[in-house]
N, C-alpha and C positions, 0 to 999 in steps of 0.2 A: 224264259217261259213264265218265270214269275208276273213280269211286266202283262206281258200278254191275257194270263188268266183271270190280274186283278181290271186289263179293258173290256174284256169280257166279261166281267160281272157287272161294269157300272154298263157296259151297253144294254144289257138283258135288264137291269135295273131302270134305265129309260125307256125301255121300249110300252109298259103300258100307257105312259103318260103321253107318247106319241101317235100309238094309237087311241087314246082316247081321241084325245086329236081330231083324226083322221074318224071313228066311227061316228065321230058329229057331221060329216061332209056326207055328202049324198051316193051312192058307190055304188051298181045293184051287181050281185055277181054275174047274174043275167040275165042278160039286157036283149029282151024278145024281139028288139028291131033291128037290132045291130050285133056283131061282136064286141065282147071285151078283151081288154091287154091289160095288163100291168109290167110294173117295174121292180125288183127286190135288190136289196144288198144282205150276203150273205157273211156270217163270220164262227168259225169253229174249230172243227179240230183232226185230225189224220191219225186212225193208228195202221200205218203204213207198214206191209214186209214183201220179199220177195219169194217167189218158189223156184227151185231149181234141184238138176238132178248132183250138181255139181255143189259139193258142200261150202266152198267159199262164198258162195252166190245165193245160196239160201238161208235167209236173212229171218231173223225174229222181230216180231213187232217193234217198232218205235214212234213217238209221238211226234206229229208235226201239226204246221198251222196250215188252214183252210182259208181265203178270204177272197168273196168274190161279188158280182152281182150278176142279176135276169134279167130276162126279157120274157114274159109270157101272154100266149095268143091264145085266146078260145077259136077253134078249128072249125066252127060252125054253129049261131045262136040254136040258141034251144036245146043246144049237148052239153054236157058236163065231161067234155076233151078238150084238153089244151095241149100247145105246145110249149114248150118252154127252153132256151138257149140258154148259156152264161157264158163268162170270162172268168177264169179263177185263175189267184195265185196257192200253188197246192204243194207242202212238202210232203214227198214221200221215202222209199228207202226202205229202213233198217237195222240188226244189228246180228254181229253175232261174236262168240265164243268159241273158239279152238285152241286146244293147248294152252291154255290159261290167257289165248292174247284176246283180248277185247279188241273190237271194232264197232264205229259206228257210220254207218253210211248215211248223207243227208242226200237225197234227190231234189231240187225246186224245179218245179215246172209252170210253165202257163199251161193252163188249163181249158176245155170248149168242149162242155158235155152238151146234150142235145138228149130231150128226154119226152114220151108225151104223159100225159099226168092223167087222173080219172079222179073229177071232183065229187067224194061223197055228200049231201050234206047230212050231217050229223045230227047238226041243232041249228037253231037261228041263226047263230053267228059261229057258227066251228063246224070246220072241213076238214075230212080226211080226204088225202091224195095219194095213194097206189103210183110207183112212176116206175118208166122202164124205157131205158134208151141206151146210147154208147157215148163215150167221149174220146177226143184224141186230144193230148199233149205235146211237149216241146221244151226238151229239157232245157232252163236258159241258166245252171247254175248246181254243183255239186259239189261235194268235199267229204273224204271218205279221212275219218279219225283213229290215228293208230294207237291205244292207249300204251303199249309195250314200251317202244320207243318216242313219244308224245312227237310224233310226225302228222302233216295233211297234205293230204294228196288229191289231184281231181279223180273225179268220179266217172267222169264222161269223155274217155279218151280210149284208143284202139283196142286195148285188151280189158275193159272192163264194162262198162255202160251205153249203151245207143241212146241216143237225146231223142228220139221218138217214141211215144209211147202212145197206145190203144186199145178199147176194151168195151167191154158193157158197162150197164150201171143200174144200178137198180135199187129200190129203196120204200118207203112210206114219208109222206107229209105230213104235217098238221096245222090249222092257221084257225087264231081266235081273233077279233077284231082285229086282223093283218098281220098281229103277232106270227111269225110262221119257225117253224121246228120241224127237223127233219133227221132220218137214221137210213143211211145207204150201205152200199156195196160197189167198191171198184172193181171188177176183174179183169185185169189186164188179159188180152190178147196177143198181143205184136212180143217179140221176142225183143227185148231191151237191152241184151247180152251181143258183144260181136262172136255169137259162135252159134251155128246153126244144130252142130249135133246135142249137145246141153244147154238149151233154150232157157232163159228166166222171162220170169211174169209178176208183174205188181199186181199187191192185192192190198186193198186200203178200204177198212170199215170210216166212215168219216159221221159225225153229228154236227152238225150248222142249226144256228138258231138267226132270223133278222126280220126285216119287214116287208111286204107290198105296198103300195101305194099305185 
């Protein structure tokens, strides 16, 4: 995590100089003859838990890593809608405490939200974006940490985790010379648990900071 925090500062630390870059190039956000696209790479952070009625399954926050990129479509010149897809790698999970035993659960998924955006503009060069869409997942990797007996176990196997996961998402944008920073909400939908009567649902605040071009 260490590693992680200190590439996320030197990346957030390049990013004006890339965007300066980039605000010397000619760019319009819209563009009255045609639409526009872009492209972004995102990278941040997951504070990931579960809910459930079943107390082994209902999980307390834990931090994970976000890293992913876009693809975004204005829906129509002359609107300020877009669409906007990614590909993300996204851990989520958990933790919890019973009877003094700690656990930690790591969920990794691929990731494919699908979001439409509403570009305010602000100022000259800075946008707020309102988004609200759903994503669905694919768990490709888990490991569930037994601090008690220092055991790992998987995560994604008959009686504990379903490798599919789906939900809403919803959130606010912001982007200054491309610069873009963002604060969401995952609410899981799809039951992630193989038990139909005590359902679990992921719930994951996440922050991404990266750029357009």
């Amino acid at each position: 995590m260490k590693k992680f925090i200190l590439i996320l500062l030197a990346t957030v630390m390049a990013m004006p100089t890339f965007a300066q870059y980039q605000s010397n190039r000619s760019r319009s956000r819209y563009n009255h003859n045609d639409t526009e696209s872009y492209y972004g790479i995102r990278l941040g952070l997951n504070s990931a838990s579960t809910s459930c009625d079943d107390a082994p399954f209902d999980l307390d926050a834990r931090t994970g890593l976000n890293i992913g990129a876009v693809y975004g479509l204005q829906l129509a010149n002359n609107t300020p809608i877009w669409l906007e897809a990614g590909a993300y790698y996204s851990e989520k999970g958990g933790k919890s405490l019973s009877d003094g035993i700690k656990k930690t659960y790591r969920l990794r998924y691929i990731e494919i939200p699908c979001v439409v955006k509403y570009n305010i503009n602000a100022d000259d060069d800075f946008f707020l974006q309102p988004f609200l869409g759903g994503y669905i997942a694919l768990g490709v990797g888990g490991k569930i940490k037994n601090y008690a007996d220092r055991t790992t176990s998987s995560a994604f196997d008959s009686d504990r985790f379903q490798r599919f996961d789906g939900g809403l998402r919803l959130g606010c944008g912001a982007e200054y010379n491309m610069i873009y920073a963002e604060v969401g909400f995952d609410l899981g939908i799809a039951n992630v648990r193989h038990d139909d009567f005590e359902a679990a649902h992921t719930r994951s605040l996440f922050v991404n900071f990266g750029v357009n071009f």
